[in-house]
C-alpha positions as CSV (number, residue, x, y, z in Angstrom):
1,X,0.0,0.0,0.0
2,X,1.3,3.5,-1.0
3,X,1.7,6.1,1.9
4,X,1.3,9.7,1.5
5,X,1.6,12.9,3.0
6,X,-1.2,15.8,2.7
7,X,0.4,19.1,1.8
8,X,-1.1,22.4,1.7
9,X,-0.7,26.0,2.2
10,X,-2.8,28.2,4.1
11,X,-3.4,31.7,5.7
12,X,-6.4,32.8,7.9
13,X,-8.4,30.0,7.4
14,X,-9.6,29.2,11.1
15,X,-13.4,29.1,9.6
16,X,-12.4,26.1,7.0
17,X,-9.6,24.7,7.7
18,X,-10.7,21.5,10.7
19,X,-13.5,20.9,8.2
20,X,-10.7,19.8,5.3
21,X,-8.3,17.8,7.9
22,X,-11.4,16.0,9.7
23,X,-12.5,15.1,5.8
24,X,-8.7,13.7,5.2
25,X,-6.8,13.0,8.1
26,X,-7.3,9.5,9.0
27,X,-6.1,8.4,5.1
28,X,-2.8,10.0,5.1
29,X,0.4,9.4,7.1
30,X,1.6,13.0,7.0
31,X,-0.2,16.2,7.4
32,X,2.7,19.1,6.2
33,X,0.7,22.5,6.9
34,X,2.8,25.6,5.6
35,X,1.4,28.7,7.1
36,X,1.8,32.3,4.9
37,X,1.3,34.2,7.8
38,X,-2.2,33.9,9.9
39,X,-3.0,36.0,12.2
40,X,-6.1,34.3,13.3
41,X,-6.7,30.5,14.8
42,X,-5.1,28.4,12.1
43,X,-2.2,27.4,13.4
44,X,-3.2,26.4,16.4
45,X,-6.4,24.4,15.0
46,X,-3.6,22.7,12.1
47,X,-1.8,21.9,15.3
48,X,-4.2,19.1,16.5
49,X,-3.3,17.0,13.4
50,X,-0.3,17.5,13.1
51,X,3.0,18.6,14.3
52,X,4.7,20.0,10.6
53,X,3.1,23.5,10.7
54,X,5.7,26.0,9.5
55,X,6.5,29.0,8.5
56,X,6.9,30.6,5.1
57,X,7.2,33.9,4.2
58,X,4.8,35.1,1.5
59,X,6.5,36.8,-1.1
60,X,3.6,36.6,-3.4
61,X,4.4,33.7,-5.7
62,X,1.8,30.5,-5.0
63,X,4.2,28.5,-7.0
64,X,6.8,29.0,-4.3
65,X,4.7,28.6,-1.4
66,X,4.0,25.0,-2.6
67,X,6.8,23.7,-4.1
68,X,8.0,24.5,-0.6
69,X,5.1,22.5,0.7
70,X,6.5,19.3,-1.7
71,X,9.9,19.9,-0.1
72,X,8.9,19.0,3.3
73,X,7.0,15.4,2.6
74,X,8.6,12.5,3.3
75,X,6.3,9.4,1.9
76,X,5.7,7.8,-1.2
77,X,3.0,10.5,-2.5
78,X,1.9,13.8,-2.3
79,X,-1.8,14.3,-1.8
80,X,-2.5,18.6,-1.9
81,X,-5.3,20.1,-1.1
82,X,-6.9,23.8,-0.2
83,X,-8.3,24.9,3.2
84,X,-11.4,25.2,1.3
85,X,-11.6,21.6,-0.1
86,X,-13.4,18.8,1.5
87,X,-13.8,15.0,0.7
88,X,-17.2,13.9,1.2
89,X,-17.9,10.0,2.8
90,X,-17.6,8.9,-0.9
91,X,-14.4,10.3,-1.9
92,X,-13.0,9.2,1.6
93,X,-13.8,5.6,0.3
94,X,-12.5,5.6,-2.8
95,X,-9.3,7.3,-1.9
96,X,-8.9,4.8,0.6
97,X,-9.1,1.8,-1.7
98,X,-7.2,3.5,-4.2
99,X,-4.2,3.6,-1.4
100,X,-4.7,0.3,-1.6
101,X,-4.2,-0.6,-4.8
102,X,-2.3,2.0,-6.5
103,X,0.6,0.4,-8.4
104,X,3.8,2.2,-7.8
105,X,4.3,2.9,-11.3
106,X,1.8,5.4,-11.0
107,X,3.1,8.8,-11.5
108,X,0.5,11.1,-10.7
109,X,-3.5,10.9,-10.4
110,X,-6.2,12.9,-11.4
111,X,-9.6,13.6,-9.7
112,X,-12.4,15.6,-10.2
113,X,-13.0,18.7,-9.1
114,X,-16.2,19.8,-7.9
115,X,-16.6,23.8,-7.8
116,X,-20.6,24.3,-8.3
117,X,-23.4,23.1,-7.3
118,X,-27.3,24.1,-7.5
119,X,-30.0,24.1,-4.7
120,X,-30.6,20.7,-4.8
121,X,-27.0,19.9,-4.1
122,X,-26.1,18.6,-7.8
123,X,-22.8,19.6,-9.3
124,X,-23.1,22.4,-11.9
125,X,-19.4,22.8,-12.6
126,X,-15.7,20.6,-12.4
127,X,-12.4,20.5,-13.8
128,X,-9.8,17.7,-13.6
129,X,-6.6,18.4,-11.6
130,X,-4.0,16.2,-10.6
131,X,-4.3,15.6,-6.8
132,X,-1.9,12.6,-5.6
133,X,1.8,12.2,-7.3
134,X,5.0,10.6,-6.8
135,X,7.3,12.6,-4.3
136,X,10.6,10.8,-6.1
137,X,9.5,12.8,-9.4
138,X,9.9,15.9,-7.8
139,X,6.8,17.8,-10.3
140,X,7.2,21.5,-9.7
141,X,4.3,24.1,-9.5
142,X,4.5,26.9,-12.1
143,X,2.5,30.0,-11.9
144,X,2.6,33.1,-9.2
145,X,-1.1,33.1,-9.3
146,X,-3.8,30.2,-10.7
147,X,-0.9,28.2,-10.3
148,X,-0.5,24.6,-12.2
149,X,1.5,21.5,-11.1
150,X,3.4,20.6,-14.0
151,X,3.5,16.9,-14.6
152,X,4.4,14.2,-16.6
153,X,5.0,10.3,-17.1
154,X,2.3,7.0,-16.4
155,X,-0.4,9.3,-15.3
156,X,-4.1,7.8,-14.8
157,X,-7.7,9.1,-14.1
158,X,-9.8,8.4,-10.9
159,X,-13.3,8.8,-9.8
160,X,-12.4,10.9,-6.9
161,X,-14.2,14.2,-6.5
162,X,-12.2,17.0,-4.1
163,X,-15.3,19.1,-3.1
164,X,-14.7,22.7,-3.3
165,X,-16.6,24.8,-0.4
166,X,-15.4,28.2,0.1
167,X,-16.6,30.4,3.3
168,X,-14.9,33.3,1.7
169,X,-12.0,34.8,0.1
170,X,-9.8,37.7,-0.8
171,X,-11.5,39.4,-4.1
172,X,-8.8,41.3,-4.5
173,X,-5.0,39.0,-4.2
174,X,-5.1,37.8,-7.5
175,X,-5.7,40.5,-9.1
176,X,-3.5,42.3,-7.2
177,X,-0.2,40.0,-7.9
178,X,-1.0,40.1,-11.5
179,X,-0.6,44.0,-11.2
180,X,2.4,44.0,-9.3
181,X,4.3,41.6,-11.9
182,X,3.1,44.0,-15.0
183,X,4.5,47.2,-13.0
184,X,7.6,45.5,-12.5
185,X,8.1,45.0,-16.0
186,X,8.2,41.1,-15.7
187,X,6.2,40.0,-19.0
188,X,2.8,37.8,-18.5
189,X,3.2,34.4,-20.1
190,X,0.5,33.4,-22.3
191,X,-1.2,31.1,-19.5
192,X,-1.0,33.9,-17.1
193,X,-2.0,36.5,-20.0
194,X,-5.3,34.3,-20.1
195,X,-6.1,34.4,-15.5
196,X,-5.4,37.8,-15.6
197,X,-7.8,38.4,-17.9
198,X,-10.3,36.6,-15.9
199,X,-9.8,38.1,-13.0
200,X,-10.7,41.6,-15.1
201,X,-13.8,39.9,-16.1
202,X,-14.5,39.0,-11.9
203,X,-14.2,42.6,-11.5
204,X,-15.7,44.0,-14.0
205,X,-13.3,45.4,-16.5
206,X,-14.0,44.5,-19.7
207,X,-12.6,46.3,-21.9
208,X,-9.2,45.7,-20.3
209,X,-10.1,42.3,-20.0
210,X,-10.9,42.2,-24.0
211,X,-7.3,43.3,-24.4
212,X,-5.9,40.5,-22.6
213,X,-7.8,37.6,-24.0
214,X,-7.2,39.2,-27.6
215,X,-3.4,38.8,-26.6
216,X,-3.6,35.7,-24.9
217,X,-5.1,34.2,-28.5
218,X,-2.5,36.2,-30.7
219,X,0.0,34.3,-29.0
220,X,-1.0,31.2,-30.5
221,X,0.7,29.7,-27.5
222,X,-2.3,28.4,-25.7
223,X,-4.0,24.9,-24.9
224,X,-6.8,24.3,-26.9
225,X,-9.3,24.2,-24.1
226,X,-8.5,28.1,-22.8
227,X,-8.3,29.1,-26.6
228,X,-11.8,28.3,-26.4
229,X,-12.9,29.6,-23.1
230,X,-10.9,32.8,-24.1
231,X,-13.2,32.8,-27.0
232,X,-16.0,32.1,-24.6
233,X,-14.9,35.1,-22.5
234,X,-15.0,37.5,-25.1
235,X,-17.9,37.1,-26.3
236,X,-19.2,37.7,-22.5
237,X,-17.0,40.7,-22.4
238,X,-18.8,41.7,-25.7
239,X,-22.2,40.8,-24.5
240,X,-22.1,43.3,-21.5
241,X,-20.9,46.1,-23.7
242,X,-23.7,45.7,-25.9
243,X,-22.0,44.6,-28.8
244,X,-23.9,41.4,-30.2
245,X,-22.1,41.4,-33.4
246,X,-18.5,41.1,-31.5
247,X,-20.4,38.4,-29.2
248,X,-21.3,36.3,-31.8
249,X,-17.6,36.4,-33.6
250,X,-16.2,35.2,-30.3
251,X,-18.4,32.8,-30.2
252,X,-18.1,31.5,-33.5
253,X,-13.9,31.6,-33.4
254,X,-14.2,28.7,-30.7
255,X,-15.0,26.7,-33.3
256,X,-11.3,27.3,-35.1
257,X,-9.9,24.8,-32.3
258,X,-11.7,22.0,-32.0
259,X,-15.5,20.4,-33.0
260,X,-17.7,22.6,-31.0
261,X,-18.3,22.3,-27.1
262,X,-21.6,22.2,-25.6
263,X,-21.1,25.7,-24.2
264,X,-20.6,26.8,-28.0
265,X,-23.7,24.9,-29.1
266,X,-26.5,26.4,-26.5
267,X,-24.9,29.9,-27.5
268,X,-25.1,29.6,-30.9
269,X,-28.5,27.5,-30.3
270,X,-29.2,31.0,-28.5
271,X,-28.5,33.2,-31.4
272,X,-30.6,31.1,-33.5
273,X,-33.8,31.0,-31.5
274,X,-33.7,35.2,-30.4
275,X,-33.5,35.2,-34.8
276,X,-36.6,33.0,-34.8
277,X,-34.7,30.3,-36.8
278,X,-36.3,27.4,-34.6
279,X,-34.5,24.9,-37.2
280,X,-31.3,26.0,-36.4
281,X,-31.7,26.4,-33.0
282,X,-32.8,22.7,-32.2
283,X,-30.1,22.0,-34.2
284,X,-27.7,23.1,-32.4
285,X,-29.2,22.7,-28.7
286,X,-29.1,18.8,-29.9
287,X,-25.2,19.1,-31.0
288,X,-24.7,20.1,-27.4
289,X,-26.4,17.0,-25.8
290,X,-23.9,14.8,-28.2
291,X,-21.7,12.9,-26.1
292,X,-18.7,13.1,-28.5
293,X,-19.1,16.9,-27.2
294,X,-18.4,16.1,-23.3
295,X,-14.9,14.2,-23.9
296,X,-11.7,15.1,-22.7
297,X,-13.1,18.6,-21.4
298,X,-10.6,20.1,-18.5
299,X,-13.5,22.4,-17.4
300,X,-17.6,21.6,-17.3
301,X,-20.1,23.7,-16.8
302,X,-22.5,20.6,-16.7
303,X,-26.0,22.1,-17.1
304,X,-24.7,23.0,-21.1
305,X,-24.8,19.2,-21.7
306,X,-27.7,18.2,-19.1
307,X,-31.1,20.3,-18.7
308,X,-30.3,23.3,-20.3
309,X,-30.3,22.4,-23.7
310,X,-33.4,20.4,-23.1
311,X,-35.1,23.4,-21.6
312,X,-34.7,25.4,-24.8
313,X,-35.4,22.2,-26.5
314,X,-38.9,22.3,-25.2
315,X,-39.5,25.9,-25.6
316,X,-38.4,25.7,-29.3
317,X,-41.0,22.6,-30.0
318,X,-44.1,24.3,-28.1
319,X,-43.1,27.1,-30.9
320,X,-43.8,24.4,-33.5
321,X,-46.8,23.3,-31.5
322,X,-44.9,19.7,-31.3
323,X,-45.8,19.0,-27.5
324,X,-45.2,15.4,-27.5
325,X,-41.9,16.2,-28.4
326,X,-41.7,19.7,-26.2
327,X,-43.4,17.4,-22.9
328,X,-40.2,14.7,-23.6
329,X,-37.6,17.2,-23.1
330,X,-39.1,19.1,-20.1
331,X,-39.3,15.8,-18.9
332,X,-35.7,14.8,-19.7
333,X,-34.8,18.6,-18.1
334,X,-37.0,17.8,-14.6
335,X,-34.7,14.6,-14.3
336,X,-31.8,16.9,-13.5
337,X,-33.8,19.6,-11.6
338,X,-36.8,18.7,-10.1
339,X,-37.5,21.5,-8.4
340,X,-37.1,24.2,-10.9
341,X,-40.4,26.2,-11.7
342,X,-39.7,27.2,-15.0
343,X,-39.6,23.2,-15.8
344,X,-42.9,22.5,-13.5
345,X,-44.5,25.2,-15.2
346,X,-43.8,24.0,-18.3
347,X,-45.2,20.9,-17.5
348,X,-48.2,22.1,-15.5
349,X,-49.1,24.2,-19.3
350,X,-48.0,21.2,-21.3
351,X,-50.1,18.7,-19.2
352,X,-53.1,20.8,-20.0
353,X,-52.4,20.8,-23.7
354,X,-51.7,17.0,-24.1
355,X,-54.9,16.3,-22.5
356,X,-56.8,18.6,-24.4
């Protein structure tokens, strides 16, 4: 059985952080807790799990910060996780048998993500990260801010799903850093030209933000998947200056990069129905419930390829007074939400017509 030791970094996180080490204690052998510089209960709270709190001086670089985390474990694998992370009875469960039979040629694992979630407790978003690897291979986080563990060799996929639950956080660090390292005069790589556009989009500067993403893209230097959520991104940018026609270009330059997302499909399915082009609409609300469109995706906003495109589906074949088929998708659309009115209205008005 592998052994591994828990690392993570921290700072004022007294409201989250006994939640994450009760979730994950009793299925590692090492809890290595490097503290930024909290001035509230952390530390002492880390300090009933573990003995390896320490000190590191923030010198605002994440990537630092961690890789000094790595430097500290001493078993087999490394196993990171925010203050803000829990695993739920499930994951706890499959972690633990994967401890178990985990073959030591492994050199790093990937598990889910899960950042969103709607009122009925269903994930709305994830991503894939990789959570547990090899502490021989000595992988190396890149990346001030939004930070990525670079990694490489027999890598495989698991069912585990980190749960993401944040209390609260500091709107304004990220941002921030990303500032800093443009007044020095230290150039943005492309990855970095792509986050700190987002985080001009979380605050509401668009234009700038427009800049950025145009940039990131000229660079030709990106993974396929932000290409397209850059793409994605400016046509949101677009959208809240009023500027369809830009929108719409965005939207359709995702499609230079790979076949078309599901995101890509319901916004273009979108377009088509506010033109009153029901044909193409359906069309391309059903291209987003293809499952050839939900492969290999790093980040999922799920309700593109679940209800949502069933919703419209509905709406678009009441407009061609095909209930039966309009009644089938609300139905397909309750599965995932039950409890959303918009879909128990529909079926409360399409009840009433199939009867008729």
């Amino acid at each position: 059985m592998v052994t591994i030791s828990l690392c993570m970094i921290v700072k004022n996180e007294e409201a989250v952080i006994g939640r994450c080490l009760d979730s994950v204690s009793a299925l590692v052998e090492e809890i290595i807790i490097v503290d930024t510089g909290s001035t509230d209960r952390t530390k002492e709270i880390c300090q009933r799990y573990t003995d390896r709190v320490v000190d590191f001086q923030w010198i605002e670089d994440f990537a630092a910060a961690r890789n000094f985390s790595f430097q500290q474990a001493t078993q087999n694998y490394i196993l990171w996780l925010d203050a803000d992370d829990v695993l739920t009875v499930e994951a706890q469960e499959k972690l633990r048998l994967l401890k178990q039979t985990l073959s030591p040629s492994i050199d790093a694992v990937s598990m889910d993500y899960h950042l969103g979630f709607d009122e009925d407790g269903n994930v709305t978003s994830r991503l894939k990260r990789y959570r547990l690897v090899k502490k021989a291979k000595q992988f190396q986080w890149i990346g001030a801010v939004h930070e990525f563990l670079e990694v490489s060799g027999n890598v495989m996929d698991s069912d585990i799903a980190i749960t993401h639950s944040p209390l609260s956080h500091d709107d304004e660090r990220n941002i921030r850093i990303y500032r800093k390292l443009l007044e020095s005069g230290a150039p943005l790589s492309p990855r970095d030209t792509f986050y700190f556009a987002n985080e001009l989009v979380d605050h509401q500067h668009f234009e700038e933000a427009i800049h950025y993403y145009q940039t990131f893209l000229d660079s030709k230097l990106g993974w396929v998947e932000d290409n397209i959520r850059a793409c994605l991104k400016l046509a949101d940018c677009y959208y809240q200056l009023d500027n369809q026609e830009k929108a719409q270009q965005a939207t359709l330059q995702t499609l230079l990069y790979d076949a078309p997302r599901p995101e890509t499909c319901c916004r273009l399915g979108y377009y088509f129905m506010e033109q009153g082009n029901h044909t193409a609409a359906i069309h391309w609300y059903q291209q987003a419930l293809l499952d050839e469109n939900q492969l290999h995706l790093s980040f999922e906003n799920i309700a593109f390829s679940t209800w949502l495109p069933h919703l419209q589906l509905c709406v678009l074949y009441d407009r061609l007074q095909n209930y039966t088929k309009a009644y089938e998708h609300n139905e397909t659309a309750r599965e995932f939400r039950p409890t959303d009115t918009r879909i128990l209205g529909n079926k409360k008005y399409l009840d009433t017509l199939l009867k008729k």
